[in-house]
N, C-alpha and C positions, 0 to 999 in steps of 0.2 A: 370204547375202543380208543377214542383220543385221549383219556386218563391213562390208559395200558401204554400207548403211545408215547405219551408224552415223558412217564416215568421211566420207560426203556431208552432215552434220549433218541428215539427215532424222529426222521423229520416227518410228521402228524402234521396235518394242516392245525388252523390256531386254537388258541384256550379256548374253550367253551364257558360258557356264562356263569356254570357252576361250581367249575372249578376255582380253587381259591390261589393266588399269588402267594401267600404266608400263610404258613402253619399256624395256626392257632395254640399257644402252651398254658400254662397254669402259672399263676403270679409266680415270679423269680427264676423261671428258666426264658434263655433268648429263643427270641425271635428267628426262625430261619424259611428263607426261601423254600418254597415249593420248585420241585423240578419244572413245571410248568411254568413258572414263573422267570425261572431261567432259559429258557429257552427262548430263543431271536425271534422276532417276529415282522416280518417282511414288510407290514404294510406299517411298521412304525421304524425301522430301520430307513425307508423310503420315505417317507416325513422328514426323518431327522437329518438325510441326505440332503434334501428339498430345501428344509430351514437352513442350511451349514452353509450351501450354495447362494441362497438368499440375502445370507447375511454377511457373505465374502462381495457378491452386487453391490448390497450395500457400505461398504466399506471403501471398496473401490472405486465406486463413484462419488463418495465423500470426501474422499485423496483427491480425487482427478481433482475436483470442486476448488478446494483450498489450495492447490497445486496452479489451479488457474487463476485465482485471485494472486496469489504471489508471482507467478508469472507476470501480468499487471503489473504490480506493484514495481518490479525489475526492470521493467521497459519504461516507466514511467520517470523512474531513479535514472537509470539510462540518460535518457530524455533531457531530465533534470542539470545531471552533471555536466553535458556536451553545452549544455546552456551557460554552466554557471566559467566551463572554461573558454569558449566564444567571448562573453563578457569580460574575463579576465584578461586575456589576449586583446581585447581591441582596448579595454581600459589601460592596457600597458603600452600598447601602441600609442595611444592619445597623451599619454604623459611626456610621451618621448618627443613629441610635434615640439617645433620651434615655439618661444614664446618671449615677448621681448616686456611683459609683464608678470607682475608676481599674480597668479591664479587666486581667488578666495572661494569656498564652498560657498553656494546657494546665488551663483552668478551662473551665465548663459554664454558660450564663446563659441563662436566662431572659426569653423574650417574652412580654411582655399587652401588651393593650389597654383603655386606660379608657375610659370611656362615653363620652366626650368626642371617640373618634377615636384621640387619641392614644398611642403606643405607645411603650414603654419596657423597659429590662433591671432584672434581678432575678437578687438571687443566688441566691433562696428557688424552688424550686420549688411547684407545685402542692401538693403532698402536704406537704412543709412550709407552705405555709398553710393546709392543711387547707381546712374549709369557709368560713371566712374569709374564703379570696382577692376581695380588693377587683376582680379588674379579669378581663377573658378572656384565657385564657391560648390565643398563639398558638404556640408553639411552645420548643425546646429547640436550644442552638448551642452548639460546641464550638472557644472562640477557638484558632487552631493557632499555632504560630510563626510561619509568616511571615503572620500575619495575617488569614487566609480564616477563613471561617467554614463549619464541617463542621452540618449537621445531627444531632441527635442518634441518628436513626435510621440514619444512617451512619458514626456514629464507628467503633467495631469495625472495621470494613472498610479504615476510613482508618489508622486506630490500625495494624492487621497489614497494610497495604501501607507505613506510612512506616518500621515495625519491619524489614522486608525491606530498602527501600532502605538505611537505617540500621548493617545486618547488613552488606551490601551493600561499604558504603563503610568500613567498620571493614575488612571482611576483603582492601579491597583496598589501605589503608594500610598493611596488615600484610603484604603481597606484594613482595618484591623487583620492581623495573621491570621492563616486559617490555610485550610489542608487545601483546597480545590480554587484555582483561577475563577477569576468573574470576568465574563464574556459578557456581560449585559450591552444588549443597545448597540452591541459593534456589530459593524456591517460592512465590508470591503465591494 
């Protein structure tokens, strides 16, 4: 009854075990479906629904994933940037200070303020004028090479990160050419 069934294209519950998916033919004519074969079958429809949905899941949450790392990464860059213009801003601020000396990279100078408001460099620290010091001392700067101005409270830091770079680019002048950096041995 389910072969009668199935070949009237009625809806018959599913293929029977005997029944065959392909006609069997004689070398050189094709191959053709069985009605049986063509007809839908619920509990593999509902699998493939199953798998379709599974693998939208999964897709989805592999977006979200990578979506959130780069998220990161844009807050970070954020982060970065508001850093790198803070720095620029007080570096341009600090050039503008009064100076009654010519500045050389890799010297330490000196901020006051006199009573007056205004603010100026000093080669003299605090402790070299002792109690003396005519004015308030706002802080300590460490002119760098290419100009910026490190705080004193971060020199060290800066000092053994630009030593690394420094290291860095010695050991890879010293490197015959070749496709990939040598990182060897550095350490920040």
């Amino acid at each position: 009854m389910a072969a009668a069934g199935a070949e009237a294209g009625t809806a018959d519950s599913e293929i029977g075990p005997s029944e065959a998916l392909v006609e069997w033919r004689p070398t050189g004519e094709e191959l053709r479906l069985t009605p049986a074969a063509r007809k839908p079958q619920p509990l593999d429809l509902v699998a493939l629904a199953e798998q379709v949905q599974k693998a939208d899941d999964f897709v989805r949450a592999n977006a979200c994933n990578k979506l959130t790392v780069i998220a990161e990464q844009i807050r970070y860059l954020q982060e970065q940037a508001r850093k790198v213009l803070e720095d620029a801003n007080r570096d341009a601020d600090l050039h503008h200070v009064i100076c009654n000396f010519v500045k050389r990279p890799g010297n330490i100078y000196y901020l006051y303020r006199r009573q007056n408001g205004q603010r100026y460099f000093s080669m003299l620290s605090p402790k070299e004028w002792g109690p003396s010091c005519p004015s308030e001392f706002l802080g300590a700067y460490k002119l760098q090479h290419d100009l910026s101005w490190t705080p004193s409270d971060d020199v060290e830091k800066r000092d053994a990160q630009l030593n690394v770079l420094d290291k860095l680019l010695n050991q890879q002048a010293a490197l015959p050419p070749g496709n990939e950096p040598n990182f060897r041995g550095l350490t920040m």
